[in-house]
C-alpha positions in Angstrom: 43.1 36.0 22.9 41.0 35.6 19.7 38.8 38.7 20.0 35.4 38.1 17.9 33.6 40.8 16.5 35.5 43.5 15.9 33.2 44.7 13.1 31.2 45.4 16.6 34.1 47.9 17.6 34.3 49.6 14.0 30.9 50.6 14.4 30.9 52.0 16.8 34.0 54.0 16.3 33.0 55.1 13.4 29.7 56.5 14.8 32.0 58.0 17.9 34.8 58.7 16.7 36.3 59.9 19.7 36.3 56.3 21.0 38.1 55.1 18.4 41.9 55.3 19.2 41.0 54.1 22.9 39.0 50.9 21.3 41.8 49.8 18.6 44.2 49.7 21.5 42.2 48.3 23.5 41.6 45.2 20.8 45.2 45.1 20.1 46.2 44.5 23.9 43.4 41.8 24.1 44.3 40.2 20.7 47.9 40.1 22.4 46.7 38.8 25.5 46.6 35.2 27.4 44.3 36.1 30.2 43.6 32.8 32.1 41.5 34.3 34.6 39.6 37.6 36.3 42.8 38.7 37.6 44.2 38.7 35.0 42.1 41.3 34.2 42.6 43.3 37.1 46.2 43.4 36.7 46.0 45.5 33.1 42.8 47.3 33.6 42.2 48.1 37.2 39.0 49.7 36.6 37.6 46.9 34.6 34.1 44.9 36.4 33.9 41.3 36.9 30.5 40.5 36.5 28.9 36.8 36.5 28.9 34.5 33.6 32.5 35.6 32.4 31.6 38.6 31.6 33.7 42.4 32.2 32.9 45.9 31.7 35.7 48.2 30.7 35.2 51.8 31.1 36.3 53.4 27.7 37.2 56.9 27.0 37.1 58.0 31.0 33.6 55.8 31.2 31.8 58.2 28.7 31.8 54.2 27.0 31.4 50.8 28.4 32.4 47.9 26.5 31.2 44.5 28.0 32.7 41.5 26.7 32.0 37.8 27.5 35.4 36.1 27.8 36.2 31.9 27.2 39.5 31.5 29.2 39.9 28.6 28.6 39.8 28.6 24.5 41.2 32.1 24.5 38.2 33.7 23.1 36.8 37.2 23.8 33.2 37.8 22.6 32.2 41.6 22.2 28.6 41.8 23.4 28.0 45.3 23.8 29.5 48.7 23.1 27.9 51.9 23.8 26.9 55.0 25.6 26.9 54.9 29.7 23.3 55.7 29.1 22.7 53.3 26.7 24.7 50.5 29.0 22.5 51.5 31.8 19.7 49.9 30.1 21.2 46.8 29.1 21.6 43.7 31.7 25.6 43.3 31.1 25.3 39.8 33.1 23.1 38.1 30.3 23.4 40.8 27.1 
C-alpha cells in the first residue's frame, strides 16, 4: 500500500512522542501491505474498526490514540485522515473526517 501523508504521522509523533515507535511500525506494515479488503484488516489488527466509506480506526498505543485512515483497495492507497487524542477523536466524525 502507498500510504499518503506521513508528514501527518511525524507530527504527531513528534508532539507525542510516546506514539511514535507504535506509528512508524505501524506505517511500515501498511507500506508493506496488499490489503484487498476489510478483512484483511481484521486478520493483522484485530482491534482495528470498519467504518463506512472505506474508512478504519486503529487503536494506537493501548487506544490512548486513534488513527483513522481512508483506504483505496483497489489502487493500493491508504489516506491518513486523522491522528490524535481518544478525546480529540471523540469529536471528530471518523465516517466523513
Amino acid at each position: 500500500m502507498r500510504v499518503v501523508a506521513k508528514s501527518t504521522l511525524a507530527k504527531f509523533w513528534g508532539a507525542h512522542p510516546d506514539a511514535t515507535e507504535v506509528l512508524r511500525a505501524w506505517y511500515v506494515d501498511a507500506s508493506n501491505a496488499q490489503w484487498r479488503g476489510p478483512s484483511d484488516l481484521k486478520k493483522i489488527y484485530t482491534a482495528v474498526s470498519i467504518l463506512k466509506n472505506n474508512r478504519a480506526v486503529f487503536n494506537i498505543k493501548g487506544n490512548r490514540y486513534r488513527l483513522v485512515v481512508k483506504i483505496n483497495y483497489s489502487a493500493q492507497i491508504v489516506f491518513v485522515r486523522f491522528v490524535g487524542t481518544h478525546a480529540q477523536y471523540d469529536k471528530i466524525d471518523a465516517q466523513t473526517i
